[in-house]
C-alpha positions as a Markdown table, in Angstrom:
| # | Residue | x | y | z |
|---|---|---|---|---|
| 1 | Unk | -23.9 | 233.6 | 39.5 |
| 2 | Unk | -21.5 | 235.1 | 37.2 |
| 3 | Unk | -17.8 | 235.3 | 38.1 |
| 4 | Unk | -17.7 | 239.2 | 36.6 |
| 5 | Unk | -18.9 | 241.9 | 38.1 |
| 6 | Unk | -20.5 | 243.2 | 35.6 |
| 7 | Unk | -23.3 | 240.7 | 36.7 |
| 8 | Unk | -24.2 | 242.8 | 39.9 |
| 9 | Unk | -24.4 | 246.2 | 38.8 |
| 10 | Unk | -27.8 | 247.4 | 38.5 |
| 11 | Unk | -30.3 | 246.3 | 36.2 |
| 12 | Unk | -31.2 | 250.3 | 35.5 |
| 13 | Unk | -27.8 | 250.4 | 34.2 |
| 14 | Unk | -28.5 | 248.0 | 31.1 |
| 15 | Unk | -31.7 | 249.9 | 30.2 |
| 16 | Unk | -29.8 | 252.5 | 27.9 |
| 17 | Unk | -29.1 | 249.4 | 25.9 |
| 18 | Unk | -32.0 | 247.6 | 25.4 |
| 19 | Unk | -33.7 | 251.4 | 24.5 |
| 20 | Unk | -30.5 | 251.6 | 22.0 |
| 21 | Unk | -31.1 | 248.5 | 20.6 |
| 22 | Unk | -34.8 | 249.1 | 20.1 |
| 23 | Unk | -33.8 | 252.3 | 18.0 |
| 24 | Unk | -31.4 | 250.7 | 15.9 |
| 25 | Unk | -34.1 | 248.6 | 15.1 |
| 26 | Unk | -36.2 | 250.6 | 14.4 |
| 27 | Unk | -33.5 | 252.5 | 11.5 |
| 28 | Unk | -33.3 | 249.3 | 10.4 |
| 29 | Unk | -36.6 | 249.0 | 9.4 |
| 30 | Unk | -37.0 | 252.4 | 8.2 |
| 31 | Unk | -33.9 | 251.7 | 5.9 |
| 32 | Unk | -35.3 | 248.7 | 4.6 |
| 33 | Unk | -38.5 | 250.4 | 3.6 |
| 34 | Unk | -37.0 | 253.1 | 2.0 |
| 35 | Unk | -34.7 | 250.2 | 0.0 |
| 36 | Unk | -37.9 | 249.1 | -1.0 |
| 37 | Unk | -38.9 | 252.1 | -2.5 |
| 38 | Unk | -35.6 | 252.7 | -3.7 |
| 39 | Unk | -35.3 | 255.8 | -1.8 |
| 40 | Unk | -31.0 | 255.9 | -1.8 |
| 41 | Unk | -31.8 | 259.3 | 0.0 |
| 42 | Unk | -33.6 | 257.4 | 2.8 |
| 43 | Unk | -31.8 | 254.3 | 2.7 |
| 44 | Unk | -28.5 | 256.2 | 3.6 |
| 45 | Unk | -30.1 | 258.7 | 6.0 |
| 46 | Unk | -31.1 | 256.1 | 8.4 |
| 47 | Unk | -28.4 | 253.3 | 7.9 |
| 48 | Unk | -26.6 | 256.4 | 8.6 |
| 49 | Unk | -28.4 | 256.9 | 12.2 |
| 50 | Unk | -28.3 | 253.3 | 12.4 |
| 51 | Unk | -24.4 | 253.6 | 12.5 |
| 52 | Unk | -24.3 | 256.2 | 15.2 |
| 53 | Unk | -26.9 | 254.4 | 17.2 |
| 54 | Unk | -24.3 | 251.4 | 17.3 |
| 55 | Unk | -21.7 | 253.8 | 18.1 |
| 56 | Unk | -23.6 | 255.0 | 21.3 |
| 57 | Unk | -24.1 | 251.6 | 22.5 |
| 58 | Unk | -20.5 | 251.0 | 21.8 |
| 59 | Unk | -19.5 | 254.2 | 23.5 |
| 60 | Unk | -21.6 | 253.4 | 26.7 |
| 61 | Unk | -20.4 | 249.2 | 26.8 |
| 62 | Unk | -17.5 | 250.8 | 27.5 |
| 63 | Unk | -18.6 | 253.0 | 30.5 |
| 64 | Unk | -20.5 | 249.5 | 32.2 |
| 65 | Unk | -17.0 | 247.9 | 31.3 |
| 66 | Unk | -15.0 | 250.8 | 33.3 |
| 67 | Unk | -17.7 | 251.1 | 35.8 |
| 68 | Unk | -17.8 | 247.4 | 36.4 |
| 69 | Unk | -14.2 | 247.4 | 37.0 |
| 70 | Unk | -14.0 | 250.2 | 39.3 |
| 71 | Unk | -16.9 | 249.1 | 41.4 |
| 72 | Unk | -15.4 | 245.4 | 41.7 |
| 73 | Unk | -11.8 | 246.1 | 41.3 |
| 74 | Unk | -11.2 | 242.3 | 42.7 |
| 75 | Unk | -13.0 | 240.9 | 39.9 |
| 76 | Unk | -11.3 | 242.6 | 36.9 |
| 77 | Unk | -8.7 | 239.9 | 36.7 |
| 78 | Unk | -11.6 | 237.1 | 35.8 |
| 79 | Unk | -12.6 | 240.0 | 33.4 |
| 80 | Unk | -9.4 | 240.5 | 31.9 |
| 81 | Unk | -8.4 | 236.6 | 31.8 |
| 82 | Unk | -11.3 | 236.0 | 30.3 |
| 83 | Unk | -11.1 | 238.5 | 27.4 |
| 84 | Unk | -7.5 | 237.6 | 26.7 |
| 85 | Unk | -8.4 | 233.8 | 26.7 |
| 86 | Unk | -11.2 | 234.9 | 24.1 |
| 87 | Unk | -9.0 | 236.9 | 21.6 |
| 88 | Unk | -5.8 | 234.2 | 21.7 |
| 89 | Unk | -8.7 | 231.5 | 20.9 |
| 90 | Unk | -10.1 | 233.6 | 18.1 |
| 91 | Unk | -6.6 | 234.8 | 17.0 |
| 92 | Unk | -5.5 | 231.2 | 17.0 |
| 93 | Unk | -8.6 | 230.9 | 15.0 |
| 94 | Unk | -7.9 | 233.0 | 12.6 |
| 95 | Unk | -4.3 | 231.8 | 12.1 |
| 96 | Unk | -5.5 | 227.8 | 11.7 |
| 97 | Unk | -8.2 | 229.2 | 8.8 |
| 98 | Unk | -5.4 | 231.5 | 7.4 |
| 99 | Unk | -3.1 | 228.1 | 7.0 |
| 100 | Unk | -6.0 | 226.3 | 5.7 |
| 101 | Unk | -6.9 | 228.9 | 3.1 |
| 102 | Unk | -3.9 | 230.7 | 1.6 |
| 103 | Unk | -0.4 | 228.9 | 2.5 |
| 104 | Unk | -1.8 | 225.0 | 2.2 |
| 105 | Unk | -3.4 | 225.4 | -1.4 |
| 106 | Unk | 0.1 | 226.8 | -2.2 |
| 107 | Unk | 2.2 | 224.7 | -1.0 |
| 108 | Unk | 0.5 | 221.9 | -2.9 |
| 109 | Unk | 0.2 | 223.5 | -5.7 |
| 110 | Unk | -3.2 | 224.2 | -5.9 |
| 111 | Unk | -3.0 | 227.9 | -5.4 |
| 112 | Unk | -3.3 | 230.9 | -7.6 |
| 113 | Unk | 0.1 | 232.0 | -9.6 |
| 114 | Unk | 1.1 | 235.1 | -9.9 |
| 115 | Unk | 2.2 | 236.3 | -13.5 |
């Protein structure tokens, strides 16, 4: 059992998805084939789809995100600790690759000069 609510709404509420998913797939595909055939008209009509597709299934994450929280209001703290544990990790992340790739190789003298 999950500690989120989001876990006990109902499954029928996830099916949007999965069908959102499957049609992104299947732009994908379509894309690709017209790639193939180098059919830029194609290829940029469905990656084109393809993009709104994902921004459907973006668009409705967020309504099972809100209607998680409203239906289990006691559980949107473990929600909302959980995301913010998750972006300071990745942003910490980011800062430790950051050091590693642009301010150590300069510091040592290894980096690009600017003329």
């Amino acid at each position: 059992m999950f500690l989120i609510g989001a876990s006990n709404l109902p499954m029928a509420m996830y099916t949007p998805l999965v069908v959102v998913l499957a049609a992104y797939g299947v732009l994908s595909l379509l894309a690709g084939r017209s790639r193939s055939r180098e059919d830029t008209g194609g290829t940029e009509r469905f990656e084109t789809w393809a993009f709104v597709v994902l921004l459907v299934a973006a668009l409705y994450t967020v309504v099972l995100v809100i209607s998680a929280v409203f239906a289990y209001p006691s559980r949107s703290t473990d929600m909302v600790t959980i995301l913010l544990v998750v972006c300071g990790f990745f942003a910490l992340l980011l800062f430790v690759f950051f050091v590693l790739g642009e301010v150590l190789p300069r510091a040592l003298g290894r980096g690009r000069t600017e003329r």
